[in-house]
TORMIPA-68589 format. One record per residue: residue number from 0; x, y, z of N, C-alpha, C in turn. Coordinates in steps of 0.05 Angstrom, whole numbers. Layout:
<nodes>
num	n.east	n.north	n.up	ca.east	ca.north	ca.up	c.east	c.north	c.up
NUM	X	Y	Z	X	Y	Z	X	Y	Z
...
</nodes>
This chain:
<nodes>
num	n.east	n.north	n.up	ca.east	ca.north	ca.up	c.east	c.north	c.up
0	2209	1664	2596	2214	1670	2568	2209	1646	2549
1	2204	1623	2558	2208	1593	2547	2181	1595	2537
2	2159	1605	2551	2129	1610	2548	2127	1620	2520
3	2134	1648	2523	2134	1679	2505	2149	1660	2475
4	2167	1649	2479	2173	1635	2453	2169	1612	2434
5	2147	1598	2464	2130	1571	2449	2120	1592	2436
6	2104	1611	2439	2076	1621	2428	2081	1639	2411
7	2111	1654	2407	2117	1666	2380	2119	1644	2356
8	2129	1628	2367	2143	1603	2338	2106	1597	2335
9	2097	1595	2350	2060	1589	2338	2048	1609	2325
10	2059	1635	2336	2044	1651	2308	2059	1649	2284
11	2080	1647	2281	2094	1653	2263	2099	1632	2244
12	2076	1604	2258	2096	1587	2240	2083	1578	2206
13	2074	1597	2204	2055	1594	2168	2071	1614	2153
14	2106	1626	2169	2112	1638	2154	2121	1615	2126
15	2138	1629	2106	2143	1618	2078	2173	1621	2087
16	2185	1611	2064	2221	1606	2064	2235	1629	2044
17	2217	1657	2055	2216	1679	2037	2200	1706	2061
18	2206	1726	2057	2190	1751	2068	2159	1745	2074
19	2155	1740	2091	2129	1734	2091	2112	1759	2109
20	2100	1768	2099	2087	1805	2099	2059	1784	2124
21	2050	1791	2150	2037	1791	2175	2008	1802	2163
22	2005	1828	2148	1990	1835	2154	1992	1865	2170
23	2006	1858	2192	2014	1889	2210	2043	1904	2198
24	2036	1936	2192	2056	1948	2184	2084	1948	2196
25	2099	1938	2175	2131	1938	2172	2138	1909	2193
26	2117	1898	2191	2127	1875	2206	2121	1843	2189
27	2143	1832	2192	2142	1799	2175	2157	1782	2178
28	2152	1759	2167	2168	1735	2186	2173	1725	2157
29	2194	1699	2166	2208	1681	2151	2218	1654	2163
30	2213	1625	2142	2211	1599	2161	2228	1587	2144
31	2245	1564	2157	2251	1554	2131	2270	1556	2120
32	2293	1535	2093	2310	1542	2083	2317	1561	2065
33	2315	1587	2071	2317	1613	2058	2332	1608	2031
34	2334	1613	2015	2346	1607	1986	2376	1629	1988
35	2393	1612	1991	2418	1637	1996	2424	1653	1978
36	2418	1659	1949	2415	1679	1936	2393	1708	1949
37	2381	1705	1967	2357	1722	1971	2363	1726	2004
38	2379	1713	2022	2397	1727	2037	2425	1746	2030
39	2429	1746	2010	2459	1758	1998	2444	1777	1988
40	2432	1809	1999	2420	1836	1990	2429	1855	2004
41	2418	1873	1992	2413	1904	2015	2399	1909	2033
42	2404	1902	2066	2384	1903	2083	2368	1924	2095
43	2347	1927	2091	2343	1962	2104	2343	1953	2134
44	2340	1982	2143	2341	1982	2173	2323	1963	2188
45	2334	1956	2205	2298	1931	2210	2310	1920	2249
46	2296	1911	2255	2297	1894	2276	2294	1864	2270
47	2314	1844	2279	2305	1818	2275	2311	1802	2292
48	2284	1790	2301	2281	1771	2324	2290	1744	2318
49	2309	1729	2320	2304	1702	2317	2286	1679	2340
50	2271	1670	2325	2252	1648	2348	2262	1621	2340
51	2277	1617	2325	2286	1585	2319	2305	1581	2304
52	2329	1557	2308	2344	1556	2293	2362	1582	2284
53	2388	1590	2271	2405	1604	2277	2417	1618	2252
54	2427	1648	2255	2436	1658	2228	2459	1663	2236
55	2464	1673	2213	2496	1686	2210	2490	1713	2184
56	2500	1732	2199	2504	1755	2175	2532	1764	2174
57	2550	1772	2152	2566	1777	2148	2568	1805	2124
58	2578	1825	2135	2575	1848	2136	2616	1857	2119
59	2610	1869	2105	2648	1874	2104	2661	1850	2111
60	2686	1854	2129	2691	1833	2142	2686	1825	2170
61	2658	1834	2175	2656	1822	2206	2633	1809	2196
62	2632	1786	2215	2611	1760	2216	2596	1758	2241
63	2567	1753	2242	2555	1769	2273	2536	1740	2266
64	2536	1718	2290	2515	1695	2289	2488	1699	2310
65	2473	1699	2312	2452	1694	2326	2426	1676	2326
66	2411	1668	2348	2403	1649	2345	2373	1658	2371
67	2358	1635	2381	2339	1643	2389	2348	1664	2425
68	2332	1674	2419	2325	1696	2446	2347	1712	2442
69	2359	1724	2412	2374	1744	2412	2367	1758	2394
70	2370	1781	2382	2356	1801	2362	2386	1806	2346
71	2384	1819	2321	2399	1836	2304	2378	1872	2303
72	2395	1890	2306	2389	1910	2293	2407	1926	2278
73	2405	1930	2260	2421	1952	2233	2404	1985	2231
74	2422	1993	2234	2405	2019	2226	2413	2040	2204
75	2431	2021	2185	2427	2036	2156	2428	2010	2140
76	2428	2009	2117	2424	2011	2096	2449	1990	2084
77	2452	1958	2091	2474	1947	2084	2476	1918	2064
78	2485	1931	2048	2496	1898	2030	2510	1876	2050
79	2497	1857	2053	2503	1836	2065	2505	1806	2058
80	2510	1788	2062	2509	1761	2063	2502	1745	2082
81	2484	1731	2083	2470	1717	2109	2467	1688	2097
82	2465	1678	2118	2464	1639	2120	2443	1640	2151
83	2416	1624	2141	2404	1609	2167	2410	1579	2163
84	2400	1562	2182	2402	1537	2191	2381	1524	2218
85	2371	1503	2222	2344	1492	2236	2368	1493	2261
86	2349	1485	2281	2356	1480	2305	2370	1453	2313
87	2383	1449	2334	2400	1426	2332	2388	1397	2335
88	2350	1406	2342	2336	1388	2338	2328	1387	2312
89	2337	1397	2285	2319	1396	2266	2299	1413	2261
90	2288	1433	2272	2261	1449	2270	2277	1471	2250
91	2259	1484	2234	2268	1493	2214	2274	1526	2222
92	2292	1535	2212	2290	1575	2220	2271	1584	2218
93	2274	1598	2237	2239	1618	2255	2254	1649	2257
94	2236	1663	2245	2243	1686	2259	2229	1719	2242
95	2222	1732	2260	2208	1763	2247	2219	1786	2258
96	2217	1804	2239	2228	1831	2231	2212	1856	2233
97	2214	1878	2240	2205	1904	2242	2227	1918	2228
98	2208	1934	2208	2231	1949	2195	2232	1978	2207
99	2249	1997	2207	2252	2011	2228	2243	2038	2202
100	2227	2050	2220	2217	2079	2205	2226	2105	2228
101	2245	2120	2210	2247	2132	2232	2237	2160	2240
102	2210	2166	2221	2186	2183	2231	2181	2165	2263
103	2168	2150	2271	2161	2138	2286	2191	2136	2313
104	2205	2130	2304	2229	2129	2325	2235	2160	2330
105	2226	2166	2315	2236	2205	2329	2217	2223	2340
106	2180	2209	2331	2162	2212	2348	2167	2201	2388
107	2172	2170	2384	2184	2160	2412	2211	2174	2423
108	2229	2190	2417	2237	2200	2422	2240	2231	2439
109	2209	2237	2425	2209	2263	2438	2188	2254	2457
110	2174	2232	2475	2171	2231	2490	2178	2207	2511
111	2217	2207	2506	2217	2189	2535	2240	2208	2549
112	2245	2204	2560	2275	2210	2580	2294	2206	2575
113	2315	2221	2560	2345	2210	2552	2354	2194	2570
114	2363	2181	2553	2367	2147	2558	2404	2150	2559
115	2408	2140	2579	2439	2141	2579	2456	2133	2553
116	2486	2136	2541	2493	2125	2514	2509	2102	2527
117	2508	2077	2509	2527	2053	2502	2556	2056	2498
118	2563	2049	2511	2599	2054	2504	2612	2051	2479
119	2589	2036	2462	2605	2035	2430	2595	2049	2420
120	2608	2063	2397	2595	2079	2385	2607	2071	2356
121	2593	2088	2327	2602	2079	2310	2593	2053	2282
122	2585	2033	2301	2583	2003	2280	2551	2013	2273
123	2544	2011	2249	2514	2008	2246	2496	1985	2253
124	2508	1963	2257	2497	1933	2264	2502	1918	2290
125	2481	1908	2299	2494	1893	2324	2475	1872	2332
126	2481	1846	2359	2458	1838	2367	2461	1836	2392
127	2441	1828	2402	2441	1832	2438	2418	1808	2440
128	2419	1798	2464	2406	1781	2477	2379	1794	2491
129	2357	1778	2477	2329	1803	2483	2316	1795	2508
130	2297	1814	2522	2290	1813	2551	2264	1803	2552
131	2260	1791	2573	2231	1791	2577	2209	1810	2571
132	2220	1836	2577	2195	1855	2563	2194	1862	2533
133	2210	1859	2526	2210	1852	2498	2202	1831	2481
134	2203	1814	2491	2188	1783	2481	2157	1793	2488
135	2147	1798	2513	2124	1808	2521	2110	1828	2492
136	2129	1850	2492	2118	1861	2464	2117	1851	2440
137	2132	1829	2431	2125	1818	2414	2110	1801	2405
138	2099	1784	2429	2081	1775	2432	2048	1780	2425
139	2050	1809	2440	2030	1825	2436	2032	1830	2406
140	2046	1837	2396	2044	1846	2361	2031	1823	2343
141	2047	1802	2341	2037	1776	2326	2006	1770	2341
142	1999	1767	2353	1979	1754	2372	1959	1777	2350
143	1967	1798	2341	1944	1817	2317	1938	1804	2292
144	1952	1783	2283	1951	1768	2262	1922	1753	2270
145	1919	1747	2295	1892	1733	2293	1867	1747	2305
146	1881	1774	2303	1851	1804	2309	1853	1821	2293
147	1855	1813	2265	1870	1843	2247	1845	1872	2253
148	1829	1866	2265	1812	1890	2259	1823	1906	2286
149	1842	1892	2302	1864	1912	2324	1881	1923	2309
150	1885	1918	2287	1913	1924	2280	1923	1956	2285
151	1902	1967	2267	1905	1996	2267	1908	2016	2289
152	1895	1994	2310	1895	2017	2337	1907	2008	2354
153	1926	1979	2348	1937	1972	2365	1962	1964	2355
154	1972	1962	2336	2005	1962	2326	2015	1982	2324
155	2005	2002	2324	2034	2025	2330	2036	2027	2360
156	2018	2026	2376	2029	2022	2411	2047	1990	2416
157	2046	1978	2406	2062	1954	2407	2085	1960	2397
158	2081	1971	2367	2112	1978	2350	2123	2002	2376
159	2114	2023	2383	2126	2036	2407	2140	2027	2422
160	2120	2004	2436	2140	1990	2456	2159	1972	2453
161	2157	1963	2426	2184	1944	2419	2211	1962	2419
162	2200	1990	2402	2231	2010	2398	2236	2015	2428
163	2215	2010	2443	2229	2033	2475	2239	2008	2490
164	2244	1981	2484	2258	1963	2499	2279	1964	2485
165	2285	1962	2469	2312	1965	2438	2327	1975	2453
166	2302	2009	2457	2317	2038	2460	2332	2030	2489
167	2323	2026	2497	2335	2017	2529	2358	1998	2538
168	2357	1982	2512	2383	1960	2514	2408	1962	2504
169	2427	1951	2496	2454	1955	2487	2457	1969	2461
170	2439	1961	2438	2432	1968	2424	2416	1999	2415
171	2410	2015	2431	2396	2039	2429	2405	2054	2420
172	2436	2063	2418	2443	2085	2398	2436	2076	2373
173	2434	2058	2358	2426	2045	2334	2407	2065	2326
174	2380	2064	2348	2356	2076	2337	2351	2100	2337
175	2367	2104	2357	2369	2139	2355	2383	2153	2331
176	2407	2138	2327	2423	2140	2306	2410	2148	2285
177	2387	2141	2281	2364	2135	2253	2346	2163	2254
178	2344	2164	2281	2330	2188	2283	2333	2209	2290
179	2367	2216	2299	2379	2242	2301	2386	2257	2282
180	2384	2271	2263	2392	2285	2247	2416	2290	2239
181	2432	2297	2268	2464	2310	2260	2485	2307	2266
182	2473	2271	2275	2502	2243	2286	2512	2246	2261
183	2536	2233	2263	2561	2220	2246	2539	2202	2229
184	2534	2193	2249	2511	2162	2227	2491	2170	2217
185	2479	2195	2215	2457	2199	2204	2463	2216	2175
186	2495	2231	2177	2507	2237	2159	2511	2212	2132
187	2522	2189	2145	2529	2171	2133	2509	2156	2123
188	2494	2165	2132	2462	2148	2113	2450	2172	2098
189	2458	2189	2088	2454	2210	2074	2469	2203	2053
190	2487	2199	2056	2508	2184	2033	2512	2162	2023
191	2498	2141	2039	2492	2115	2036	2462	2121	2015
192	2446	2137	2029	2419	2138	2002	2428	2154	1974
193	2453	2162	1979	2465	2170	1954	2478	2153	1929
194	2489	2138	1949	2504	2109	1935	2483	2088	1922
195	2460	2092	1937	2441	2071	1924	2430	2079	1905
196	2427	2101	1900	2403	2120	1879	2425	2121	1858
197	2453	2130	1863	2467	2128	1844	2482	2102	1834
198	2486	2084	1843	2507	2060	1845	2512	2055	1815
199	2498	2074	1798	2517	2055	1771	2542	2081	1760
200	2532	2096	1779	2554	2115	1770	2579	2129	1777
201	2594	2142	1774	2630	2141	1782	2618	2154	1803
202	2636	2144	1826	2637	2151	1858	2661	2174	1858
203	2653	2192	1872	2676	2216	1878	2673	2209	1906
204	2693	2198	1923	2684	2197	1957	2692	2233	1972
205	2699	2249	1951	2707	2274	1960	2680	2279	1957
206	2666	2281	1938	2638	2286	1935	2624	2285	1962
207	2625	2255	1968	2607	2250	1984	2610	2255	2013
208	2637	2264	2020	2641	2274	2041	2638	2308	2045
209	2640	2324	2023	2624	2342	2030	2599	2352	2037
210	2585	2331	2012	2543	2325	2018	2548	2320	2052
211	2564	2303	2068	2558	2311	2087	2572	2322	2111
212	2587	2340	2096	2588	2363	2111	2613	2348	2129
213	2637	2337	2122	2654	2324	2137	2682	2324	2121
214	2706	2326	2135	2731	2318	2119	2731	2300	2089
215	2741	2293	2076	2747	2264	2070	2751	2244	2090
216	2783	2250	2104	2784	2235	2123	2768	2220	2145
217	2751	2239	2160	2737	2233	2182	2705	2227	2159
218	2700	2227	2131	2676	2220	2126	2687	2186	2121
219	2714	2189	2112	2721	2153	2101	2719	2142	2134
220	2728	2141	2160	2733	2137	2173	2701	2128	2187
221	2693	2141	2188	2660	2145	2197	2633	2125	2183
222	2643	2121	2154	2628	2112	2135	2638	2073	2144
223	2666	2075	2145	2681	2044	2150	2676	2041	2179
224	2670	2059	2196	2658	2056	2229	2631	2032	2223
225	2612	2052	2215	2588	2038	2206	2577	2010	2197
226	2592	2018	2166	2582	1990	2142	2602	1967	2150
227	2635	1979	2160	2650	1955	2153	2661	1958	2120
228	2658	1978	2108	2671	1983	2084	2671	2000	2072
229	2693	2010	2057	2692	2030	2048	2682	2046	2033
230	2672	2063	2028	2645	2081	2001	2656	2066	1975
231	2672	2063	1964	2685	2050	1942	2671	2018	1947
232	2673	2004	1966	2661	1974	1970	2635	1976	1970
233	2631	1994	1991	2601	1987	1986	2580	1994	1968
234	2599	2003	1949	2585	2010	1921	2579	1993	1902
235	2610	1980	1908	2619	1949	1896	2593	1931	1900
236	2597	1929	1924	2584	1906	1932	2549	1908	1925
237	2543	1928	1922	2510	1939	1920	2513	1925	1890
238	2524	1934	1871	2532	1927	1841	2530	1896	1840
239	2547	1887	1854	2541	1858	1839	2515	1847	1860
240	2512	1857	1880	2481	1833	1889	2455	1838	1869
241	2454	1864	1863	2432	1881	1842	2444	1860	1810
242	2473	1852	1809	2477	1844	1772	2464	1811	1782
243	2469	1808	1812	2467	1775	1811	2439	1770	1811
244	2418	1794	1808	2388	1787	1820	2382	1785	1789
245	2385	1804	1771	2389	1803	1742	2397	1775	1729
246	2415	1765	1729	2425	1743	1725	2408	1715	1730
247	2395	1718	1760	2376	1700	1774	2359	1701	1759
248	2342	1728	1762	2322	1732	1739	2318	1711	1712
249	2341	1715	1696	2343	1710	1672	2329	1728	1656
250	2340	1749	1660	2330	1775	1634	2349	1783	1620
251	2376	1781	1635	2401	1790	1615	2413	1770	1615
252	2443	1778	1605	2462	1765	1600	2488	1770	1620
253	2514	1762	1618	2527	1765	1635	2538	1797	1638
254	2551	1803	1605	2563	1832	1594	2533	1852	1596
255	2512	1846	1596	2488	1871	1601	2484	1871	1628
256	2481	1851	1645	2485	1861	1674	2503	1875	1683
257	2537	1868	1673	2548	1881	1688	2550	1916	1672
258	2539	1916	1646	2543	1953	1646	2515	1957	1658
259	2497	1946	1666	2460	1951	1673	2473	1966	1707
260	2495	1957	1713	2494	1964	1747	2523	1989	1746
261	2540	1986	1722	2552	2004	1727	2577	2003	1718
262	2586	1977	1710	2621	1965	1704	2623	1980	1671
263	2642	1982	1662	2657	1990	1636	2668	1965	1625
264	2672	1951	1640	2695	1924	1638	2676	1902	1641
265	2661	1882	1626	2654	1853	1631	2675	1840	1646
266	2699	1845	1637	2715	1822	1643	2728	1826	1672
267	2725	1853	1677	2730	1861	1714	2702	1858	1726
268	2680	1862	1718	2653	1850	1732	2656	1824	1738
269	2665	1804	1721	2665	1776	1721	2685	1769	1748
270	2709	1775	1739	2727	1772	1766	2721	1786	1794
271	2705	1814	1794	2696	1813	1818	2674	1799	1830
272	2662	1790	1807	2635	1773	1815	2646	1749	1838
273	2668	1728	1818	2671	1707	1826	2693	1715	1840
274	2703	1735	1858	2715	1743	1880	2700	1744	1903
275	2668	1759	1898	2650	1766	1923	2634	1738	1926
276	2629	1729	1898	2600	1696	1910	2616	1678	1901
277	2649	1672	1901	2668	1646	1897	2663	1625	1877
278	2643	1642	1851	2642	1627	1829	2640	1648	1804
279	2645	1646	1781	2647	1659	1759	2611	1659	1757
280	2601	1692	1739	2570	1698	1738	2563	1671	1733
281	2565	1653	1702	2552	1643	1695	2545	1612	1709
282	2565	1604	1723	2566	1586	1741	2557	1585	1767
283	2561	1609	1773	2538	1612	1796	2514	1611	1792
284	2514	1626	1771	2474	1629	1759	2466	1604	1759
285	2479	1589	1744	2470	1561	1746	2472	1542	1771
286	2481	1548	1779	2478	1531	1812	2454	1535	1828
287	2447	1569	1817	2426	1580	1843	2404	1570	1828
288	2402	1573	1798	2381	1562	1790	2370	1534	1788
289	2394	1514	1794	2385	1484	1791	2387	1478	1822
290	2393	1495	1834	2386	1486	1869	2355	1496	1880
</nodes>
């Protein structure tokens, strides 16, 4: 594996300290001191390999670190907060992402062999320690960056085989999750694409537990299985990362961001601001922008 990871950190290493797009679909890397305003978003579903140096994402209230030869996968749709950091020699964070489509995961699905289930069920997020045949496939994918005229006929059999080692490891209900229709979790990302499309506007969580077709109870229950928070938070929380990108920007002001995302109240936007990023809007703004 020591091989498979000299030679990922070599393709990868012209990523930027930002999304850096490969070339091959839904796949990209990132090097570097990530700007912690632009880790603190909405993550879509994705796979993420770390090849160097170490993260931390923090989700609701759980905190999940990982570092090289381990993966993260999410398979909905989460406001988060993340921190990377170089390796304990100094080498700077390494690491690339597949975002998860799940036309394609429900094509691989209908041709492998039900795959036994994981004993957890429930969390949308997790990481696991990745295999040799999985490094193998990833290998193979990047190694297209320097044949792009393979790309086309040869990154979706690669992207295949990355989901069917996933699919195979601790992690696999994740992906299925994405691609079953009429799980608990696929409910809850029905509702989650509800929350995003709507987020500036009043949340009924009775609402949204009928859209999918569930109690209240067992939809609140199900929804906090997942994200780590409740439809009410993670509405919250969508609101101010969307007022703080505004802010970053410098297109508004403090009182037009927070009615632009959804608040009635400046003065309860403000305090939940500097409740969720531990500084008041305008003081934060200014930190992110003179750092």
């Amino acid at each position: 594996m020591k091989t498979q990871l000299t030679e990922l950190r070599a393709l990868a290493s012209k990523a930027q300290n930002r999304r850096t797009e490969t070339g091959i679909p839904r796949v990209a890397m990132v090097r570097g001191a990530v700007p912690e305003h632009e880790l603190a978003a909405v993550y879509d579903p994705m796979i993420n390999l770390i090849l160097q140096g170490g993260k931390s994402m923090t989700v609701g209230g759980r905190t999940l670190h990982y570092d090289p030869a381990t993966y993260f996968v999410m398979s909905i749709d989460l406001p988060a907060v993340g921190s990377v950091h170089p390796s304990k020699t100094g080498e700077p964070y390494l690491a690339v992402s597949l975002t998860l489509d799940p036309i394609v995961i429900a094509g691989l699905l209908a041709d492998v062999p039900a795959l036994p289930l994981p004993s957890s069920h429930g969390i949308g997020f997790s990481v696991a320690t990745v295999t040799d045949e999985l490094m193998d496939a990833w290998v193979r994918m990047l190694r297209l960056m320097k044949q792009p005229g393979d790309i086309p006929a040869l990154a979706p059999v690669y992207e295949r085989e990355i989901l069917y080692r996933v699919l195979q490891g601790p992690n696999g209900r994740l992906l299925r999750d994405i691609a079953t229709p009429d799980t608990a979790m696929a409910r809850v990302n029905r509702a989650i694409r509800h929350i995003r499309e709507q987020f500036d506007q009043s949340l009924r969580v009775q609402d949204l537990a009928a859209q999918a077709g569930m109690s209240e109870s067992a939809f609140h229950r199900h929804f906090k299985a997942a994200t780590a928070l409740s439809p009410l938070q993670y509405q919250k929380q969508i609101r101010l990362l969307l007022a703080r990108k505004l802010l970053v920007s410098g297109s508004t002001n403090v009182t037009s961001a927070a009615f632009a995302v959804g608040y009635e109240s400046a003065t309860q936007f403000s305090r939940e601001y500097a409740r969720f990023f531990g500084a008041a809007p305008s003081r934060d703004t200014a930190r992110i922008l003179a750092g």
